[in-house]
N, C-alpha and C positions, 0 to 999 in steps of 0.2 A: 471522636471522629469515626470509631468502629460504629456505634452505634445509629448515626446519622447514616452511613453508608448503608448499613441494614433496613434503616427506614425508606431508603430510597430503593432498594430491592420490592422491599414490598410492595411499594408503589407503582415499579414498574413488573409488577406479577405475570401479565400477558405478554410484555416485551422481551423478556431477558427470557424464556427459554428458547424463543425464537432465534433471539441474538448470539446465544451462546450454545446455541445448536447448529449444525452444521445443515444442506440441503435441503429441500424437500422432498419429501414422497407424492412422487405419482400413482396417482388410487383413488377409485370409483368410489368408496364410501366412508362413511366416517369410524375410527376406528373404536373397538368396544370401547376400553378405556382407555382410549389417549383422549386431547383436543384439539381442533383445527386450528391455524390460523390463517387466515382468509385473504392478506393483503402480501404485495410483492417484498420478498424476501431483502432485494437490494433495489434500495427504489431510487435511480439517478437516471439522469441525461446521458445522453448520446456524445460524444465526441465533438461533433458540432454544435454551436449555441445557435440561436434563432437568429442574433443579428449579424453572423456570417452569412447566414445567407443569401440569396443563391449562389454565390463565388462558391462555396465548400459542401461538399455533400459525404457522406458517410452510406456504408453498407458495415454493419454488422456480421461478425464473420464467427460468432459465438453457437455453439449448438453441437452435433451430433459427426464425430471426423473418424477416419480411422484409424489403425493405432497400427505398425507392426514390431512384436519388440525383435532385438536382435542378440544373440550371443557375442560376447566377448572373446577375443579371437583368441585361439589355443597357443598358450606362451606368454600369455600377456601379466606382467608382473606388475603389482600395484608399486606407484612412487615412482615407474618408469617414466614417466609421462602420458599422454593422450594414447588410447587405441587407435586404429582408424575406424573411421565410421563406413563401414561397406554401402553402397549404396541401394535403394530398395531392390525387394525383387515384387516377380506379381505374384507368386502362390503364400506367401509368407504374411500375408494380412490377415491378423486375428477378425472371428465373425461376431464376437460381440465390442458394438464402438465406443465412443471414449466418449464422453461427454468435456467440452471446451469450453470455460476453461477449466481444470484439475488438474495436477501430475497424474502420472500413468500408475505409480507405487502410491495415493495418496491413502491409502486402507493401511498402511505400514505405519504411520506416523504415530509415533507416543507408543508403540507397540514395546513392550522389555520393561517400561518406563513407568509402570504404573497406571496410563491411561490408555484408552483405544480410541479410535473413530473410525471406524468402517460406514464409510460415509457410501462410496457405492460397492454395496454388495454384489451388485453384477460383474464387476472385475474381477477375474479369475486370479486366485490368491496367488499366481508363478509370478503375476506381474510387480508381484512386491520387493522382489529381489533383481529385476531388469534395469540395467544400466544406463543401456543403449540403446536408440528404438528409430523406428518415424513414424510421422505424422502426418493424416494425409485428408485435404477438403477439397470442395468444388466452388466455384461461382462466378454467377455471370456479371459482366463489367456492361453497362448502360448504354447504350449507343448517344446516349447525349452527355458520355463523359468523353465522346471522342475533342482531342485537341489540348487536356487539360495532361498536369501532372497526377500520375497514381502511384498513391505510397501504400503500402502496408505497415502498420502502426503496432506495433506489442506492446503492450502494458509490463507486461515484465514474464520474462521465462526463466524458469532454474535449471541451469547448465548452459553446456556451448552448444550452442544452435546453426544450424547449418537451415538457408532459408533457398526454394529450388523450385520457380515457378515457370510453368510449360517445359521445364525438361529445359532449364537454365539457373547456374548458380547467380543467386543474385544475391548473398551476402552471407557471411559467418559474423556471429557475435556471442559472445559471452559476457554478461554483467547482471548478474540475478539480481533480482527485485525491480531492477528501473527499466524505462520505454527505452523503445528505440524507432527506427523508420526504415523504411529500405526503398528505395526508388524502384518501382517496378514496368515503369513507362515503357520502357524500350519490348516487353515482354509478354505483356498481356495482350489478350484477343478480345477486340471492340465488340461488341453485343452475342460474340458467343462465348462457350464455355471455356476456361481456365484451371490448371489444377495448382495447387500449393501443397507444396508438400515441405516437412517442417522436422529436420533429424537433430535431436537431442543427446549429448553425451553428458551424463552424470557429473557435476561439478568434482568431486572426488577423483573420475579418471583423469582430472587434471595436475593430480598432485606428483611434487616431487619428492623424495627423500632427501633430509638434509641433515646439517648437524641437529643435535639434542634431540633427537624426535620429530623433529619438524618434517613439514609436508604441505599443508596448503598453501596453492600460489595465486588466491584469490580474496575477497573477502565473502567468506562462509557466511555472516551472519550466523545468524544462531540456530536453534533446533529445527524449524519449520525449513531455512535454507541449508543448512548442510545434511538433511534426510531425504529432501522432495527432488523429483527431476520432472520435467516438462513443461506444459503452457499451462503460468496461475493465476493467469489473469487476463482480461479482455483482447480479442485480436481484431482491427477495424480494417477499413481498406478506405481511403479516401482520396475523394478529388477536390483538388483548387488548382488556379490559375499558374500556369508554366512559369510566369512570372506574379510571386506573391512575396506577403508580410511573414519572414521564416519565427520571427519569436519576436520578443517583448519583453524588457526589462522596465520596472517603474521602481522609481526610485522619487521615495516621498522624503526631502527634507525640511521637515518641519522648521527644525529650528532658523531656515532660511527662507521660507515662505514659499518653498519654491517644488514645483514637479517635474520632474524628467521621467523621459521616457526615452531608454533607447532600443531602437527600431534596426531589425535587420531587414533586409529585400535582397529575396536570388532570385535572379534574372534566369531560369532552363528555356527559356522561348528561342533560341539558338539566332538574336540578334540584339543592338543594345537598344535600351529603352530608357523615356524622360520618361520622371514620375512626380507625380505630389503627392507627399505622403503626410495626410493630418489625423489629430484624433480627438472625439469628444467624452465628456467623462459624465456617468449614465449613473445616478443611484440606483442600488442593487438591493430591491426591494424581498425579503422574503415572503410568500403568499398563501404558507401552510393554518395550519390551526396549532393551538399551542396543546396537546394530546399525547399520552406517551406512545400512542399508533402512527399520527402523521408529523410529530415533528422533527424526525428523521428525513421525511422523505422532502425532496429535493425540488421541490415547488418556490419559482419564483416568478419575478416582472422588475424590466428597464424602466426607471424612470426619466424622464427628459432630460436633454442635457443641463449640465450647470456648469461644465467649464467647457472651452472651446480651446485644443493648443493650437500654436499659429503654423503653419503646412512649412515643411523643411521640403526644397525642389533640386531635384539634381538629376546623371544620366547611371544608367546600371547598366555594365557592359554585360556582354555575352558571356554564361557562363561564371559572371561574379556576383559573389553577396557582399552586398556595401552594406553598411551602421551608418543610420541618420540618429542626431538626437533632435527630440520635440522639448522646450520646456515652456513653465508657464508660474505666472505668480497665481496663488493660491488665493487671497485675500478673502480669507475666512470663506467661501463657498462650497468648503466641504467640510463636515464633520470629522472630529476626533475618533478614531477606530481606542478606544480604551479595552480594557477585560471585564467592564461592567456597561460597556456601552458599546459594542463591536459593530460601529457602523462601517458598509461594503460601498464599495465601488466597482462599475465595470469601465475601463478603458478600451474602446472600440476605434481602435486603429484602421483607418482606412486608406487605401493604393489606389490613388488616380490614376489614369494616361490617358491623353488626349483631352481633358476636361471630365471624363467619365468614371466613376467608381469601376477598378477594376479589381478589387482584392477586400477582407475586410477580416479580422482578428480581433477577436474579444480576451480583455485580461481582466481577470475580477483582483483587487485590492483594497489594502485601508489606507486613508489616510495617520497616519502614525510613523513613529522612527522610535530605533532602540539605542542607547548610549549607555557609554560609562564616563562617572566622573568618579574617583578614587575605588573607593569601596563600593562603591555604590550602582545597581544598574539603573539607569530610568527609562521612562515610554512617555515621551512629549515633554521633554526635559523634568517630570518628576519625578523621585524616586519611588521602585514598584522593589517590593517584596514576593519572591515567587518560591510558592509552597508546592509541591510538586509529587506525583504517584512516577514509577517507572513498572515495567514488569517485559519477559521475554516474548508473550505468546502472541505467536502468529500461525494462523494454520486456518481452516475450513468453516471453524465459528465464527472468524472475525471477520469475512469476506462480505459486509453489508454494513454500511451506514449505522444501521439499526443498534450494533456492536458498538462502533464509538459514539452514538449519541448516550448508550448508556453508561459508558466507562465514564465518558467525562461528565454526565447528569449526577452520579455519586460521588464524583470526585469532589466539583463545584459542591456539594451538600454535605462533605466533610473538611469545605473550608480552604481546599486548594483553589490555586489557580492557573496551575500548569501541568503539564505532562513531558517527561523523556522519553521519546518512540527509539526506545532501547536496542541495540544489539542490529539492528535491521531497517531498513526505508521501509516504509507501511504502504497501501496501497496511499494513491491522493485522498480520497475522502476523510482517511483521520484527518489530514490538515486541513480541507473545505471544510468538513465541520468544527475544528477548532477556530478557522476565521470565525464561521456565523455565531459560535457559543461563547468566545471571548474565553478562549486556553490557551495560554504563552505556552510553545514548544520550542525542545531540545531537539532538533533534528539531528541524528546518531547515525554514522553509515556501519555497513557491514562489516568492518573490521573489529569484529568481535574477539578478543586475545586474550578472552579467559580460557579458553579450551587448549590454551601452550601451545599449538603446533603450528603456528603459522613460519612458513619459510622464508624467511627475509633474506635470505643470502643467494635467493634467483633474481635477478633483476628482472625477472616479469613477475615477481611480485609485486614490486613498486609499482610496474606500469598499468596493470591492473587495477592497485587501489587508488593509482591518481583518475585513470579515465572512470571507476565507479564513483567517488565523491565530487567528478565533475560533473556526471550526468545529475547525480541527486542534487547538489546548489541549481544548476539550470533547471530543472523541475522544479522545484518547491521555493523560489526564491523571491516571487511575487506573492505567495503570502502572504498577510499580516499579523498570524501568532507566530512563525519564526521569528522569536527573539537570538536565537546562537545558532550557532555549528558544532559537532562533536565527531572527531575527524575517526577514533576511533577509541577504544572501552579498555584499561587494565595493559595498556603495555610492557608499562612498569613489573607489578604484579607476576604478569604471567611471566617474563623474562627472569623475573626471580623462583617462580615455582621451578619452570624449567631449567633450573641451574646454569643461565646463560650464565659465561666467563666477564668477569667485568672489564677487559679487555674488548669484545663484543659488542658490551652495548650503547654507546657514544654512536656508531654507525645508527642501528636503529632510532634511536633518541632522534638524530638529528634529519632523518629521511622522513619522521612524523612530524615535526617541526617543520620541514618542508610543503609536507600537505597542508598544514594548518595556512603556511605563509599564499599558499597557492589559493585557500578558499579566501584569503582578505583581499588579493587581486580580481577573483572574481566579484564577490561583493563586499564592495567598500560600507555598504548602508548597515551593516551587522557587526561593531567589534567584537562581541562575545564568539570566540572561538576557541573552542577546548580540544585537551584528550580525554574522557573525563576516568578518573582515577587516578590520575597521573600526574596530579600536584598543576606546577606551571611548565613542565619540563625543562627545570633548573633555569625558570627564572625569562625564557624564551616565549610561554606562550601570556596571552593578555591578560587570563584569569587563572583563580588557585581553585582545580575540585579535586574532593578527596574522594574515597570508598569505606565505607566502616570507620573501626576507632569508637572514641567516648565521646562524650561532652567535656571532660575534660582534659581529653588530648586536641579536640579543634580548640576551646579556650586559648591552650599553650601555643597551636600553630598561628594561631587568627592574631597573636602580638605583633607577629613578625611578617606578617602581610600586607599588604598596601595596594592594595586590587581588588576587583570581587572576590568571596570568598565563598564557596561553593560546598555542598555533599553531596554528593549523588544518588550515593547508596547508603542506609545505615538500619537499623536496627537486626535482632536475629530469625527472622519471620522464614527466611527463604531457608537457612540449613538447621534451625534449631532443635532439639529435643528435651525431651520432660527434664533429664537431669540440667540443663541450661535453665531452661523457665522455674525449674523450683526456687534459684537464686531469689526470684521477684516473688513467686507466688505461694513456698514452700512446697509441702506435699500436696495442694490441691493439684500442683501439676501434673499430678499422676491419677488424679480421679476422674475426669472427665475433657472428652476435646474439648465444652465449654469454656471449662476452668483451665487450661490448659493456651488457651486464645486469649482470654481475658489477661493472663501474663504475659503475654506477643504485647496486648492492648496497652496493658501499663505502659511498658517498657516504650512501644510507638509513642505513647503521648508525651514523657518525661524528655526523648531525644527531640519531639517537634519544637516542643520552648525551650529550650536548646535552639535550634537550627534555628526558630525566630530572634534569637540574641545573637549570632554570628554571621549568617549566610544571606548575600544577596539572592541565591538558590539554594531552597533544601530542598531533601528527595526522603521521603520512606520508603522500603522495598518494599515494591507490590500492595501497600495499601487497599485498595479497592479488591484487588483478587483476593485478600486474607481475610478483608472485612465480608465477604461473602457469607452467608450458610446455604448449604446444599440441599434445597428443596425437592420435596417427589411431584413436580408436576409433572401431570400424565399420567401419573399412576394413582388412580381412584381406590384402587384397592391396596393397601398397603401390607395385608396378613397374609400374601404371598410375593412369589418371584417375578420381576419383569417379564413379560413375553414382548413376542413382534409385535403384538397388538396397540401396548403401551408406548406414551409416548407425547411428544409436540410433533405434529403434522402441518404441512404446506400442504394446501388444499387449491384445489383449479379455481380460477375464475371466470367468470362471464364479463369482466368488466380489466383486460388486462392492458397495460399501457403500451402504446405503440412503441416505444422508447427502447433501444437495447441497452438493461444497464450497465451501466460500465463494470460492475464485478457481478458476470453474469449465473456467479452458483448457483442463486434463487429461480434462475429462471423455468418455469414449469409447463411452457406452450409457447405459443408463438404469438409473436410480437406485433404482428400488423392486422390479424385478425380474431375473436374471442375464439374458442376451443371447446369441446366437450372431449372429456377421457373416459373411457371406459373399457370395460370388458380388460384379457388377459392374452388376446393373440394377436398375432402380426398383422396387420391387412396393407401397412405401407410405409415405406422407410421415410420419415424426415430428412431436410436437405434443408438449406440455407439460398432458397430461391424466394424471391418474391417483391414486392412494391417497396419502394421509400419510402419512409412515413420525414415528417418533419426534422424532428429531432434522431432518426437513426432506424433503422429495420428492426427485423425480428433477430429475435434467437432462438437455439434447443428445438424441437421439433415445431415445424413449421410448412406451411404450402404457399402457392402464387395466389394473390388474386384470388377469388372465384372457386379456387377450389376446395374440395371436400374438407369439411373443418373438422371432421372427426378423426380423433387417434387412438390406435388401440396399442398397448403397452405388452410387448413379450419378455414372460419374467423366465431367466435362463435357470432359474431355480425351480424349475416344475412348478410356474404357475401362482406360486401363492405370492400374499401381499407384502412387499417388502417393508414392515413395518418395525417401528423403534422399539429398542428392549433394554433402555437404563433408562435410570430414576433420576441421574445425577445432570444440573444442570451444564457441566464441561463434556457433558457426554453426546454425542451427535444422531443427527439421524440418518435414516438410511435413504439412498436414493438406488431404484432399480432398473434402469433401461438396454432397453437391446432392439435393434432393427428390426 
């Protein structure tokens, strides 16, 4: 399996430094020895799809904001709970800006740790210890979105966010990793200018002190979320109809020939309204080339209908969102969504009134269903065997398509067929491209509880982890590689590191068991729902997954089970050292990292046939990240030390897409019209003004229209080129910007 994965590295030689390099560099030439690459870093669609429209329209709100950070009020004791958040002033705005989206400390991450990524070296190093801060944009609202609802859309921010548009609070929320919305209608100013301003408090000032150590009243997730604070991911502004289609659940039962779909409609048109609401089901054709350049990117086409559902009619008061369901016999006119056959569908939900299309929502799915019949899981009632990679990292390399097309290109090539998006919600695209590549996911929320310190004894903890793993099933739930839920990681485990009293822990036990019972209420179409580590929790949850142990300690548990039987985690890759691997490999384990992997290697394959004789899921730790070797691409000369010079580079285009990606790091000019960069001084601040394009506006430095398409880049470092200086491919590059 190692060595398959290695053959697929090679293969993807020009991709994966890309993928596993963080930014681009903005810069006029090419550098000595690095090399370019030339095509968009994260290459996806806009927010809206083509057959919403014209009902729904997007602006892109991704690009160059200001930042001010803020001190921590004097007295302030951690585990007290939240500081308050003072609110902006006007001389306290830092004069070099942030680029949106990134946290404001993201140069800090993996620092202590082993690794770095000073992904923007323009951030001035105090920001790395800032807790507390705002954030602050501009933009104009269309005059032909007068009449419509306008939401502001987050992809995910880390910490509690306070959101404050024209000098009006218009919402607080905290739930790292997932979207959220904010009605801004009441607020905003029609065809002229608007400000947003957007204050961040560090998930951590939210901790309490508790017994054992405990402290966090949130789910941390793991490294990338319990270090990062601010906006990490896309921020839109969109318009639909006051009265539209709010969400879309489909629900494919195969084994009953049958599709549903259930449909919400909120009536904000401040009267009630008769609707007819139907939907047709669209093959979701993908339209790329098969290349390890573009078959990441995000190229598709509708094909004509092939199912029609029959139109549910009724009246939406004022102010209410009603649930209509659609359903329809199937009778074989859709294809089987399989893991060696992942055929897509879009359902395109349409809102009549009057006779007239008044709303319209696209949902891409598969036709397929997940089951359990004893031990066993299946996919279109046959039984599937799912071999499976996990790993923790999330941070600045994986923010592109490009990332998971290649994790799970190696993964498929060493023989799996799944993935556990471990410890954290990933952005959407891991799971869009595990629909289109055929990879069964473990969807895992942030309640990560190997780190011991979570406080279960605040009841906003609880309420916390229930409204995060409700946002993540309502996001991800139309999918068709979610085969389970994993509600949270090591409860068990960690309750025992941290010498919880076993008097203690039947409370927790049973408030996880509740979450679990909470996600089968919301989706019935998924039994698989786990804690994973955590056995069945005595018998309560549907299936058994362990962590570690032998093969012949699962042998002895797998008698006594009668369920699926699961591992999540297992061999010694993630904590081992030479005296462990000599066990397998003797003294070579101290002669080379080679030889030293090749003993990881053994051991990984001995527990895989293993996991293939007991487990409806097995998992190795980190497979793909271990089977890696760490290449000097970019560094041509290898008889000396990296400089800025060296490296993988994001180079401008002449040919960039209108499209704003939805995880906008790669972005390196503006969206609605080609660019030339050049030179090293200022001659004009970027802003986030300019035309619609189809699929979404621009990002990161950008003009209207017509105007001047030239940008020159001031590097706050006196000037020179901010260019990459490791060899390794975990190691990122640099991005330099300043107004």
């Amino acid at each position: 399996m190692f060595k398959s994965a290695a053959r697929s590295l090679q293969r993807l030689s020009i991709l994966l430094p890309i993928v596993l390099t963080s930014p681009a560099v903005l810069h006029a030439q090419r550098p000595a020895d690095g090399n370019l690459f030339t095509h968009r870093f994260a290459p996806e669609h806009g927010l809206v799809s083509p057959s919403e429209e014209p009902f729904r329209t997007e602006i892109c709100l991704n690009g160059l904001w200001r930042f001010e950070p803020l001190a921590l009020p004097a007295g302030y004791k951690p585990g007290a709970g939240p500081p308050h958040l003072p609110n902006p002033t006007t001389n306290g705005w830092s004069q070099i800006p942030i680029r949106i989206p990134s946290p404001w400390n993201v140069d800090a991450f993996g620092k202590g740790n082993g690794y770095e990524f000073d992904t923007f070296p323009s951030y001035p190093q105090k920001w790395q210890d800032v807790k507390m801060g705002w954030l602050k944009t501009t933009f104009t609202v269309p005059a032909n979105w007068k009449g419509r609802q306008i939401v502001l859309h987050f992809m995910s921010i880390v910490g509690a966010a306070r959101i404050v548009v024209n000098g009006h609070r218009a919402a607080d929320h905290f739930n790292n990793f997932l979207p959220f919305d904010v009605d801004v209608t009441p607020w905003v100013h029609i065809g002229g200018p608007n400000t947003l301003l957007v204050g961040v408090r560090k998930g951590t000032l939210m901790n309490i002190a508790g017994p054992y150590q405990s402290k966090y009243t949130y789910p941390t997730g793991s490294f990338w979320g319990m270090s990062m604070v601010g906006i990490d991911q896309d921020v839109y502004l969109l318009a639909r109809p006051r009265l539209h289609i709010k969400s879309v659940f489909i629900q494919p039962l195969v084994n009953r020939n049958l599709l549903r779909a259930v449909v919400k409609v909120a009536n904000r048109s401040g009267s009630p309204q008769t609707i007819a609401l139907a939907a047709g089901i669209r093959p979701w054709h993908w339209r790329g080339k098969h290349n390890d350049i573009t078959a990441p990117e995000s190229k598709y086409s509708l094909g004509k209908t092939v199912v029609q559902m029959v139109a549910a009619r009724g009246s939406v008061k004022a102010g209410q969102t009603k649930t209509f369901t659609l359903e329809t016999k199937v009778n074989h006119a859709l294809a089987l969504w399989t893991l060696n056959h992942p055929h897509l569908y879009a359902l395109v939900a349409e809102l009549n009134v009057g006779g007239a299309a008044h709303d319209r929502l696209s949902t891409r799915f598969g036709w397929r269903q997940w089951t359990i019949h004893g031990r066993k899981l299946l996919l279109n009632g046959k039984p599937v065997q799912l071999m499976a990679d996990a790993w923790h990292f999330l941070g600045v390399p994986a923010m592109t398509p490009r990332y998971a097309w290649a994790w799970f290109t190696m993964l498929k090539q060493a023989h799996c067929n799944a993935v556990r998006l471990h410890a954290q919600p990933r952005p959407p695209f891991f799971l869009q491209m595990a629909d289109q590549m055929g990879i069964a996911v473990l969807d895992e929320s942030g309640i990560w509880a190997s780190h011991c310190h979570f406080n279960y004894w605040q009841p906003i903890t609880w309420k916390r982890f229930a409204r995060a793993i409700k946002a993540q099933v309502h996001r991800d739930r139309n999918h068709a590689c979610v085969f389970g839920w994993s509600v949270a990681n090591e409860i068990q485990a960690a309750m025992y590191a941290a010498r919880v009293k076993p008097a203690d822990k039947p409370m927790v036990t049973a408030k996880v068991v509740t979450l679990a019972h909470m996600v089968e209420a919301m989706d019935p179409t998924r039994p698989w729902v786990s804690s994973d580590g955590d056995g069945d929790m005595e018998g309560r949850l549907p299936v058994w997954v362990a962590h570690y142990g032998t093969p012949r300690g699962w042998q002895a548990t797998y008698k006594h089970i009668h369920k699926p039987f699961a591992i999540g985690e297992c061999t010694e890759t993630y904590y081992s050292t030479p005296p462990m691997v000599a066990k397998i490999e003797g003294d070579r384990a101290y002669q080379s990292m080679r030889d030293y992997m090749q003993g990881l290697a053994v051991q990984g394959y001995d527990y895989a046939l293993a996991e293939r004789k007991f487990c409806a899921y097995g998992s190795l730790w980190d497979l793909v990240w271990y089977g890696l070797k760490p290449l000097p691409l970019g560094l041509a000369n290898q008889s000396r030390p990296a400089t800025l010079r060296d490296g993988i580079f994001l180079a401008p285009t002449n040919r960039i897409s209108p499209a704003c990606s939805r995880n906008g790091w790669g972005h390196t000019a503006a969206r609605s019209t080609p660019v030339t960069i050049h030179g090293c001084r200022c001659t004009g601040r970027g802003h986030s003004g300019g035309r619609l394009s189809r699929r979404g506006p621009r990002a990161g430095l950008s003009h209207p229209v017509g105007a001047e398409r030239r940008h020159s880049i001031h590097c706050p470092c006196r000037n020179h080129l901010p260019l990459k200086r490791s060899v390794s491919l975990a190691t990122p590059i640099a991005l330099c910007i300043k107004n």
